[in-house]
matplotlib code that plots the C-alpha trace (Angstrom):
import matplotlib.pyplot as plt

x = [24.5, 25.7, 26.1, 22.0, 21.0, 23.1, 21.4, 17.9, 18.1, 19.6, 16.9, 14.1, 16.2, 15.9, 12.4, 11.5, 13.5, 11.8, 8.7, 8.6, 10.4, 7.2, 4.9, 6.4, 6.4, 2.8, 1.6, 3.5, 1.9, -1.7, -0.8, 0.1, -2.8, -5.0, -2.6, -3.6, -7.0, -7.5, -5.4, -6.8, -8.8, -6.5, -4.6, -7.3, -10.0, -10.3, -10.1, -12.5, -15.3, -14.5, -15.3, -18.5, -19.6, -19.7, -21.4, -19.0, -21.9, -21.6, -18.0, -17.9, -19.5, -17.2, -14.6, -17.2, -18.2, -14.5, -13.4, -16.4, -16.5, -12.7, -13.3, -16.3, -13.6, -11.2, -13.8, -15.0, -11.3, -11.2, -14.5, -13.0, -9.7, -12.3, -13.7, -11.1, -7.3, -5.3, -3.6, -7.5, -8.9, -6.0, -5.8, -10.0, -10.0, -7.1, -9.1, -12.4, -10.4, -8.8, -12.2, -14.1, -11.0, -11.5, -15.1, -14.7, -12.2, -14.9, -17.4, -17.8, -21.4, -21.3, -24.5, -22.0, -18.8, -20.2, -20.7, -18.0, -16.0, -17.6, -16.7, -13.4, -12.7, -14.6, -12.0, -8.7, -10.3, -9.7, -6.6, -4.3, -5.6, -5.1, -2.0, -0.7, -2.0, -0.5, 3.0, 2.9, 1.4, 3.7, 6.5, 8.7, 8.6, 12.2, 12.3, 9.0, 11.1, 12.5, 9.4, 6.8, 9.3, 9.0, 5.2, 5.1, 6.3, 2.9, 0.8, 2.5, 4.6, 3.1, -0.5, 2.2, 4.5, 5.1, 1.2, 0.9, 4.1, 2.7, -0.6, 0.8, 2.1, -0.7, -2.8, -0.8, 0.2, -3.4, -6.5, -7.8, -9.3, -5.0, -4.6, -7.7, -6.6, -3.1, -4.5, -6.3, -3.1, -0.7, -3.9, -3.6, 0.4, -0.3, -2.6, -0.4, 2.6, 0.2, -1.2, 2.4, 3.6, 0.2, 1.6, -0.3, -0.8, -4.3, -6.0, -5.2, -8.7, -11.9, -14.8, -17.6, -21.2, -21.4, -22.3, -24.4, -25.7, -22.3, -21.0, -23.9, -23.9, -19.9, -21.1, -23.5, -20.8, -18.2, -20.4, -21.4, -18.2, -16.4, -19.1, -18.8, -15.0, -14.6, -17.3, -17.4, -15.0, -17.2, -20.4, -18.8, -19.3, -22.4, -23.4, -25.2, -28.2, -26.7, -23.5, -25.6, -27.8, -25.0, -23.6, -26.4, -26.5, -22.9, -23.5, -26.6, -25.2, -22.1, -23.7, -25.9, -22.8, -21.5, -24.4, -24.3, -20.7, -21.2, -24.6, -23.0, -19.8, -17.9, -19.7, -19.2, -17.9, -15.1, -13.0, -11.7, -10.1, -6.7, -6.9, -5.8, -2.2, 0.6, 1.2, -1.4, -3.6, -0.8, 0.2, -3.5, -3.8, -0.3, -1.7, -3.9, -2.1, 0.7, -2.3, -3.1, 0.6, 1.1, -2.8, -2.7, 1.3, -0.1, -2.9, -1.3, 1.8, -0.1, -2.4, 0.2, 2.2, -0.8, -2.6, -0.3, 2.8, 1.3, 2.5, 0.9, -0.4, 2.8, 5.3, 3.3, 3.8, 7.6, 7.5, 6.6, 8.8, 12.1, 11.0, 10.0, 13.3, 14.0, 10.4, 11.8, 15.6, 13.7, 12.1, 14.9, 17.2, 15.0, 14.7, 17.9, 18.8, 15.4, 16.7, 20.1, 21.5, 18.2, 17.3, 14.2, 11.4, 10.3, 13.9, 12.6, 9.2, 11.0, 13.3, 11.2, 9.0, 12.0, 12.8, 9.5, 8.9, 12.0, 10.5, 7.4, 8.9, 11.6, 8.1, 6.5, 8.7, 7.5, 7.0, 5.2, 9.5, 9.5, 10.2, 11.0, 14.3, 13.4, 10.9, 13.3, 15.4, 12.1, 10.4, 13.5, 13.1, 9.5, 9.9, 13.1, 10.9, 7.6, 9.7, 11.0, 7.5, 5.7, 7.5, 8.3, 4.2, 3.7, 5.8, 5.0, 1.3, 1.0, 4.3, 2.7, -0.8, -1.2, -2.1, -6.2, -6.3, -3.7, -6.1, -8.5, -5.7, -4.2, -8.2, -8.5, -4.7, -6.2, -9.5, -7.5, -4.6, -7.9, -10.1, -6.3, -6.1, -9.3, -9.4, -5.8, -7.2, -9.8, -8.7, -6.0, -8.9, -10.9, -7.8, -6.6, -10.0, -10.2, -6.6, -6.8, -10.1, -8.4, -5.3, -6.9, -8.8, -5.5, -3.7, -6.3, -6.6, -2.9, -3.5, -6.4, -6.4, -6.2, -2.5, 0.5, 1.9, -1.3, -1.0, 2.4, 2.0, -1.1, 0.2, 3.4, 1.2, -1.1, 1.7, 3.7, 0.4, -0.1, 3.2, 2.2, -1.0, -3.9, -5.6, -5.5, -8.7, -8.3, -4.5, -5.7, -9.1, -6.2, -3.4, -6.1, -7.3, -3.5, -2.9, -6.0, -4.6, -1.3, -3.1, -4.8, -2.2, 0.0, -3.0, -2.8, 0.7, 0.7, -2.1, -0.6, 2.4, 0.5, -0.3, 2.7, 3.3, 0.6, 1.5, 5.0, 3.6, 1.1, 3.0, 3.7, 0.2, -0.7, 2.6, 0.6, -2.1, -0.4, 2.3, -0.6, -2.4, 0.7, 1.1, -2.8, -2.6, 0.8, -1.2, -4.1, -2.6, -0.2, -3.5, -4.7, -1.8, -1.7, -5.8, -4.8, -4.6, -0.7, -0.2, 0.2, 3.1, 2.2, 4.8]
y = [4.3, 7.8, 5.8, 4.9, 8.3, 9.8, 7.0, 7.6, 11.1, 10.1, 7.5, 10.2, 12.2, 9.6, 8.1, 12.2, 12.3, 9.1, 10.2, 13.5, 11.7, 9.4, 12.4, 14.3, 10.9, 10.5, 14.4, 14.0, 10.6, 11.9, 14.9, 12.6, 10.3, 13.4, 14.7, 11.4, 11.2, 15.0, 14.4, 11.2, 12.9, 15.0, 11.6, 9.2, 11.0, 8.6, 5.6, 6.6, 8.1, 4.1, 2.4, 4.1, 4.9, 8.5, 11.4, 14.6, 16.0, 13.3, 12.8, 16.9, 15.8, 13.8, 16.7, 19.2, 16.8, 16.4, 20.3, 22.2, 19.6, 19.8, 23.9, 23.6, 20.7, 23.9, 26.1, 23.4, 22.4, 24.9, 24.2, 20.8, 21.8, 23.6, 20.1, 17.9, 17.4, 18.5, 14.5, 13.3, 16.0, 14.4, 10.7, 10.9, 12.9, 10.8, 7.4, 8.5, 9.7, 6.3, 4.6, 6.1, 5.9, 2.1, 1.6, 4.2, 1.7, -1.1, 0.1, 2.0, 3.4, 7.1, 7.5, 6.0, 7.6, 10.9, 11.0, 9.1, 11.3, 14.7, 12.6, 12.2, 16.0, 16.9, 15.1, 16.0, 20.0, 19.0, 16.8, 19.5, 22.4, 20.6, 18.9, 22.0, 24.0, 20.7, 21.8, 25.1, 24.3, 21.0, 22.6, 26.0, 29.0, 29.2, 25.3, 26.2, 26.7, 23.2, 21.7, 23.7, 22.9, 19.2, 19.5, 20.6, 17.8, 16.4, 19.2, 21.3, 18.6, 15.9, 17.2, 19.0, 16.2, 12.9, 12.2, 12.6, 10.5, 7.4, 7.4, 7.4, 4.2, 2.4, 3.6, 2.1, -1.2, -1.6, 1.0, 3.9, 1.8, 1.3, 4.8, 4.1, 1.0, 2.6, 6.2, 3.8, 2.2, 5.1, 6.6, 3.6, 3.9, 7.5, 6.8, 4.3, 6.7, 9.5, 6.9, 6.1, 9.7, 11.6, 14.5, 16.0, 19.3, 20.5, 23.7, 27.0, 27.9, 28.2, 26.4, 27.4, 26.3, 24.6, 26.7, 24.9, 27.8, 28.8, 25.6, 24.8, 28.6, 28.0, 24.5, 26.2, 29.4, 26.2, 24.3, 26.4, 28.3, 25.3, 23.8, 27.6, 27.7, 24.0, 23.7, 27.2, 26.8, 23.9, 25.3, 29.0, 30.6, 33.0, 32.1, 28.8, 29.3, 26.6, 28.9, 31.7, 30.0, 28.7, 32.1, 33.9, 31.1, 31.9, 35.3, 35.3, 32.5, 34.5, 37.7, 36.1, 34.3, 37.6, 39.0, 35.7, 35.9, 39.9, 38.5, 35.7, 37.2, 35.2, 32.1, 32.5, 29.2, 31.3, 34.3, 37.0, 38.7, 37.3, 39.8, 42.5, 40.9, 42.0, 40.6, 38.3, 40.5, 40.5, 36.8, 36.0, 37.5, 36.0, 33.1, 33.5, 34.2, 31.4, 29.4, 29.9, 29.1, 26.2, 24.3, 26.0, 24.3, 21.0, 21.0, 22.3, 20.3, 16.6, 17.9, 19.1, 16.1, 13.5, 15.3, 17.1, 14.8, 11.4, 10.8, 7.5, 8.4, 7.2, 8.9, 12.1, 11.4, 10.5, 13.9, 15.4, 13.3, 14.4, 18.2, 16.9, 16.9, 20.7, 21.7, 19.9, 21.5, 24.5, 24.2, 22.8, 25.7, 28.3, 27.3, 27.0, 30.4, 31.6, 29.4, 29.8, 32.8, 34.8, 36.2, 38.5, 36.4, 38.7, 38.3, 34.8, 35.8, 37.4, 34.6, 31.8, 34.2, 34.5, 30.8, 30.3, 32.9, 31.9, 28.1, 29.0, 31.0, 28.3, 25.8, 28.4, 27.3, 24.0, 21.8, 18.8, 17.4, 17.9, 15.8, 14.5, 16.2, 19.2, 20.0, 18.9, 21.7, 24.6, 21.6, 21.9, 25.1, 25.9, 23.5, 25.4, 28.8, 27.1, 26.0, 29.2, 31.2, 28.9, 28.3, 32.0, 32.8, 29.9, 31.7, 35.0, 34.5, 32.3, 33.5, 37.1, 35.0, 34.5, 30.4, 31.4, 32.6, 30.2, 27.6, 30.4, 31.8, 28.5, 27.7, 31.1, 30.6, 27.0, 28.6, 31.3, 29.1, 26.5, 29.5, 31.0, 27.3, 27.1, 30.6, 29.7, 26.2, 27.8, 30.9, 28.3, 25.9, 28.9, 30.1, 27.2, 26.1, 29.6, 30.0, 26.6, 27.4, 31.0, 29.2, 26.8, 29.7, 31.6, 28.5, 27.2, 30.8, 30.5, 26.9, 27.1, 24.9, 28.2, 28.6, 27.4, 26.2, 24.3, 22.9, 21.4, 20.2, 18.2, 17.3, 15.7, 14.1, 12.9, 11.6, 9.6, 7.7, 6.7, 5.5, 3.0, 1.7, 4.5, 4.9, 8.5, 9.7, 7.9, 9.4, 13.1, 12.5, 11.0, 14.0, 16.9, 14.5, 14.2, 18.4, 19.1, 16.5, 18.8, 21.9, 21.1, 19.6, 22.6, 24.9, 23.1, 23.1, 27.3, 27.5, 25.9, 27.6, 30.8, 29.2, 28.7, 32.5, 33.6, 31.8, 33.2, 36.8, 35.8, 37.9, 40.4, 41.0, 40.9, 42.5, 45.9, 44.7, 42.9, 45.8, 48.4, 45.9, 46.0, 49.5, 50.0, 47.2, 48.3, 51.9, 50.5, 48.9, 52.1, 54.0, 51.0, 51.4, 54.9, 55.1, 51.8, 53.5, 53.1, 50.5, 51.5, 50.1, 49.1, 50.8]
z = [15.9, 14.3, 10.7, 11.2, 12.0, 8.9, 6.9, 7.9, 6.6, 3.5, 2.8, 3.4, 0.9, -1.8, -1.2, -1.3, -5.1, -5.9, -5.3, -6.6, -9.9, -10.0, -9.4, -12.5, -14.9, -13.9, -14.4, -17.7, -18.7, -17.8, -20.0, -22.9, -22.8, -23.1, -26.3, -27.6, -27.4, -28.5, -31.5, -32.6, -35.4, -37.0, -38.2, -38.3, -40.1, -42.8, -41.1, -38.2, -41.3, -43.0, -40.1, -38.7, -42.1, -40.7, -43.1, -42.8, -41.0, -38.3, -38.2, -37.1, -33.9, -32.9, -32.5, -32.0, -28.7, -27.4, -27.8, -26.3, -23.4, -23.2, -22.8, -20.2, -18.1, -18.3, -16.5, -13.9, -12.6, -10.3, -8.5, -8.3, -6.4, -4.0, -3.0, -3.7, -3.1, -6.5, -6.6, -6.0, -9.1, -11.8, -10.8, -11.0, -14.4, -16.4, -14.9, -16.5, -19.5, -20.3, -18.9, -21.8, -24.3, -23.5, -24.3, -27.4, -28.3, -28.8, -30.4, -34.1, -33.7, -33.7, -31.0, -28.3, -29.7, -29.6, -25.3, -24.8, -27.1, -24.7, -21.5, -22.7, -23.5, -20.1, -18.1, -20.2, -19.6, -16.0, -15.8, -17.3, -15.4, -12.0, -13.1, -13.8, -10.0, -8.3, -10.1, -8.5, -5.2, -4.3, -5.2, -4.7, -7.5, -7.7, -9.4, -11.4, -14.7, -15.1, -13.4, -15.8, -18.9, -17.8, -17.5, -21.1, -22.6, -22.2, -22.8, -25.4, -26.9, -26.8, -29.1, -31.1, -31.9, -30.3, -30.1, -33.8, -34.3, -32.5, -33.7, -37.3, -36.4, -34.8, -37.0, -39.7, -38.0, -36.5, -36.6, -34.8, -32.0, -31.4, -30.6, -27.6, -26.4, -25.6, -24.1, -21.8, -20.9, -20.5, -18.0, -16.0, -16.0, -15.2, -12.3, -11.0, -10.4, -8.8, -6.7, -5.7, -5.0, -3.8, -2.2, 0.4, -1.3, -0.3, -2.6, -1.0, -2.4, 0.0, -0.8, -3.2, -4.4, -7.9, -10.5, -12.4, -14.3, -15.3, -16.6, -18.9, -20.5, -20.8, -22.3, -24.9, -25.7, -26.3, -28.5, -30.7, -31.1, -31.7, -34.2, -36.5, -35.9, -37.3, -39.7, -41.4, -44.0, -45.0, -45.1, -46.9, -43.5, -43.4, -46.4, -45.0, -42.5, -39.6, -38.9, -39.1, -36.5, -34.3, -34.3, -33.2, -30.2, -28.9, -29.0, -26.9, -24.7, -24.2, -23.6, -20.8, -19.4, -19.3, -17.5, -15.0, -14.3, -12.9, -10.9, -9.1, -8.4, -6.1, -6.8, -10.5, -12.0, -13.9, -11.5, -13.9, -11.1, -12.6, -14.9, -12.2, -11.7, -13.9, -16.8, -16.9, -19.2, -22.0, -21.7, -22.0, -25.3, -26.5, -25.8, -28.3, -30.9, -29.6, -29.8, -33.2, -34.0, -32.4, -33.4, -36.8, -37.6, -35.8, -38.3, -41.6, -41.4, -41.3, -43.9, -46.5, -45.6, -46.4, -48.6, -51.2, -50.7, -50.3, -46.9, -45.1, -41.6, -40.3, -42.7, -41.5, -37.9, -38.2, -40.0, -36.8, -34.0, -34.4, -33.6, -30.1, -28.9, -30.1, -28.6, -25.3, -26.0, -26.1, -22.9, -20.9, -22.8, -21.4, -18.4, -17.1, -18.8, -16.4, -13.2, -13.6, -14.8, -14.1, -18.0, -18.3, -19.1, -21.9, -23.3, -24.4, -26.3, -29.5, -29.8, -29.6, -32.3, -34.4, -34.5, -35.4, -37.7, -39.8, -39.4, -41.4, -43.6, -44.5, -45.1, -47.6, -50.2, -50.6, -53.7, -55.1, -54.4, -50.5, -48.8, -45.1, -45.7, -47.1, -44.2, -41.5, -40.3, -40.5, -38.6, -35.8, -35.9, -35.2, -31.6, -30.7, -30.8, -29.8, -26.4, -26.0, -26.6, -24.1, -21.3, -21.1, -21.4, -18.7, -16.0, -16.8, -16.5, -13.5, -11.8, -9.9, -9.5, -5.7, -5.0, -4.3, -8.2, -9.3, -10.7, -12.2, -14.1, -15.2, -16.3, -18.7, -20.1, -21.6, -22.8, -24.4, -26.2, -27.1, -28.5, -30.6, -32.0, -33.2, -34.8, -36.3, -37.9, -39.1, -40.7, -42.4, -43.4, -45.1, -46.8, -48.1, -49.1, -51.3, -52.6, -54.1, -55.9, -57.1, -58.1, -60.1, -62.0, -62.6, -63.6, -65.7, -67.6, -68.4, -70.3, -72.2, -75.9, -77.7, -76.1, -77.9, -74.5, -73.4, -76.9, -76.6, -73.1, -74.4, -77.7, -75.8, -73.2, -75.6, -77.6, -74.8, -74.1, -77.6, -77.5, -74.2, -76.3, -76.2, -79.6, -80.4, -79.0, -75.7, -75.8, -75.9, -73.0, -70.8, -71.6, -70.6, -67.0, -66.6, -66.9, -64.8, -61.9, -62.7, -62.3, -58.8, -57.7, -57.9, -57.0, -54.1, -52.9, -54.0, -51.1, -48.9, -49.1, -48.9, -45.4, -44.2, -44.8, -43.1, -40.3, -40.3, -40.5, -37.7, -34.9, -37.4, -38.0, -34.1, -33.1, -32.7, -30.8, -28.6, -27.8, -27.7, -25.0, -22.7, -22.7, -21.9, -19.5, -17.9, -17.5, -16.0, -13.6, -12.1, -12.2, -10.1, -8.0, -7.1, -6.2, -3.6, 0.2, 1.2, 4.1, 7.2, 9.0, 12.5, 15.1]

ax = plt.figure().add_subplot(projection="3d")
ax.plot(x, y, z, "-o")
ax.set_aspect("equal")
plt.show()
């Protein structure tokens, strides 16, 4: 009798690991089907522009459609875990997600991939900000480090890394439609293990009425921000009318969300009241700049890979996967030096800046010879540092919030680290597109026919094709298409090493504003402080 009532504990105790083990493989998989839809383009932008027969104009849409809807699902999750059980709010949105991943996946006309492209982004918005509030609410803060480091695999590491890594491969062994058919499976998978583990966590926050008004102003601000931040290089910024346009629509949209936000006030779609609570004001705006890190890398890294060094889709992702496991070594690393031995959270901000800093600056000296070798230890580098940097933002910025703002806080962090990313790929975009064009006037200056060394270069080109079977005249057309190849090839790799430095003196750059912020927002909050009434202790 006493050896079935010390099993029957025992058996709660596992069934309790198992199903908090399933819980954490399905948050994580739901994370990583949204990493692979999101990052589908980045990879298969030729292959997707083949197969619809896309103009440049149309294929923008297509991202355009998934990021602002992915930014207006950031703002609505919290409304959601009003009305709706947090297990409830993520199985739904990682469901719809793989539901319209599926139908995207057969079909190549652009006037369905476009909605089902928004639909998707809608419902990844939501999935990782209520994956993320569950986290916090099922479980105790003391084991948030190793739980949040865990969560992260999915949605830091995965969009980062490992998503880019496997859709280099399906792409390669199959077609972009792969990379749609196997989100919708890893959302089923994902649902599947929620389903099996559905804690019963309800939302510590009170009921509110939808605001409609809200969302579709945050819908219009997230459009056309993400249409000027993604197409401006392209169209030479404000020298083109449409970003002139779109610009003057997110500024009027976002001052009248501004001015809808103070009207409603507690019924406002997005709370800002997070911003109150030490030192959520100063993560927010690290996030930003992480942000522009860790999108910025995750864009420039593919590129230079596929388009400077000839890297097939897959070489590009394999490029990529190995730094997984330092971004996760990073993680886990910093969070048993948080849950174990107690270190400052702060303490892990410069040295996951470091690593990365040092990462970037190890890439800026690339060449036309890089290779996967070459890039291997910077790349090792930037996901040590990036794991440091973000799970030390991540607890510092939700870790004073009291469950009521949780979700609101968890909601701005995304916008903020989506808004840095965009600013980061763009400013990256518009330089590269510049220094290349700059390059190519400095380089060609240096190697004009008048110049003994242009000469020789052309007159041993010219003469090592006669010598394969070119008459003369043919010899010397091919020799000067062969040094202007030269030239914008190395224009090329010199701007995108320029890049790379930028990047590495990213936190330089902010490092002022970011330490003048704290200070400010560190004083604001005493003053705060000292003009609250003392409480009173009841005798």
């Amino acid at each position: 009798m006493a050896r079935s009532s010390a099993a029957t504990p025992l058996r709660h105790r596992v069934s309790q690991s198992a199903l908090t083990v399933a819980l954490l493989a399905g948050l994580v998989l739901a994370t990583f089907s949204e990493a692979m839809a999101g990052t589908l383009l980045a990879l298969g932008r030729a292959d997707v522009i083949g197969d619809t027969a896309a103009t440049p104009d149309e294929f923008a849409w297509l991202d355009v459609a998934y990021t602002a809807a992915k930014i207006a699902g950031f703002g609505l999750a919290p409304w959601l875990l009003t009305r709706l059980r947090p297990t409830h709010v993520v199985v739904s949105a990682t469901l719809i997600l793989g539901g319209a991943a599926a139908l995207a996946a057969a079909t190549s006309r652009l006037e369905f991939l476009i909605p089902l492209r928004a639909i998707q982004g809608l419902a990844g918005g939501a999935l990782l900000v209520s994956a993320q509030a569950l986290l916090f609410w099922a479980f105790p803060r003391p084991g948030q480090p190793i739980l949040q480091a865990v969560f992260a695999v999915g949605a830091v590491v995965a969009p980062a890394t490992l998503a880019p890594a496997l859709q280099g491969w399906i792409i390669d062994a199959q077609s972009w439609h792969g990379v749609l058919a196997a989100t919708f499976l890893t959302s089923l998978a994902a649902a599947g293990l929620l389903l099996i583990s559905d804690p019963e966590t309800p939302s510590p926050c009170a009921p509110r009425p939808f605001d409609l008004t809200g969302l579709s102003l945050l819908s219009v601000v997230a459009v056309a921000a993400t249409f000027v931040l993604g197409q401006g290089s392209r169209w030479n910024w404000f020298e083109s009318d449409r970003i002139a346009l779109w610009v003057l629509v997110a500024l009027v949209a976002s001052t009248i969300l501004a001015l809808h936000q103070r009207r409603a006030g507690k019924d406002a779609l997005v709370q800002t009241e997070v911003f109150g609570t030490e030192p959520y004001p100063f993560t927010f705006m690290v996030s930003i700049v992480a942000g522009a890190s860790l999108f910025g890398s995750a864009f420039l890294i593919p590129a230079f890979a596929v388009n400077v060094l000839g890297f097939t889709p897959l070489a590009a992702g394999q490029l990529l996967a190995p730094s997984a496991a330092l971004f996760f070594a990073g993680l886990l690393a910093a969070a048993i030096l948080i849950q174990r031995f107690n270190f400052p959270l702060m303490a892990n901000v410069p040295v996951g800046i470091g690593l990365v800093m040092v990462a970037f600056l190890m890439l800026s000296g690339s060449t036309l010879e890089s290779g996967a070798a070459d890039m291997g230890l910077p790349l090792f580098l930037r996901g040590l540092g990036l794991g440091f940097l973000f799970l030390a933002l991540t607890l510092m910025a939700f870790g004073a919030l009291p469950p009521t703002q949780l979700a609101y806080g968890i909601a701005l962090f995304n916008i903020g680290r989506q808004l840095g990313g965009l600013l980061g790929v763009a400013g990256l975009q518009t330089l590269i597109d510049r220094q290349v064009v700059a390059n190519q006037a400095v380089l060609g200056a240096n190697l004009t026919p008048g110049l003994a060394t242009a000469a020789d270069r052309l007159a041993t080109k010219t003469s090592a094709l006669s010598l394969k079977g070119l008459d003369f005249q043919a010899a010397g057309a091919s020799a000067r298409g062969l040094l202007g190849r030269a030239i914008a090839q190395q224009s090329t790799v010199i701007a995108f090493d320029t890049a790379f430095l930028v990047l590495a003196l990213l936190f330089v750059f902010a490092a002022p504003v970011l330490i003048g912020s704290k200070l400010a927002f560190s004083a604001a909050a005493k003053r705060r402080a000292a003009k609250s009434p003392p409480l009173e202790i009841a005798s």
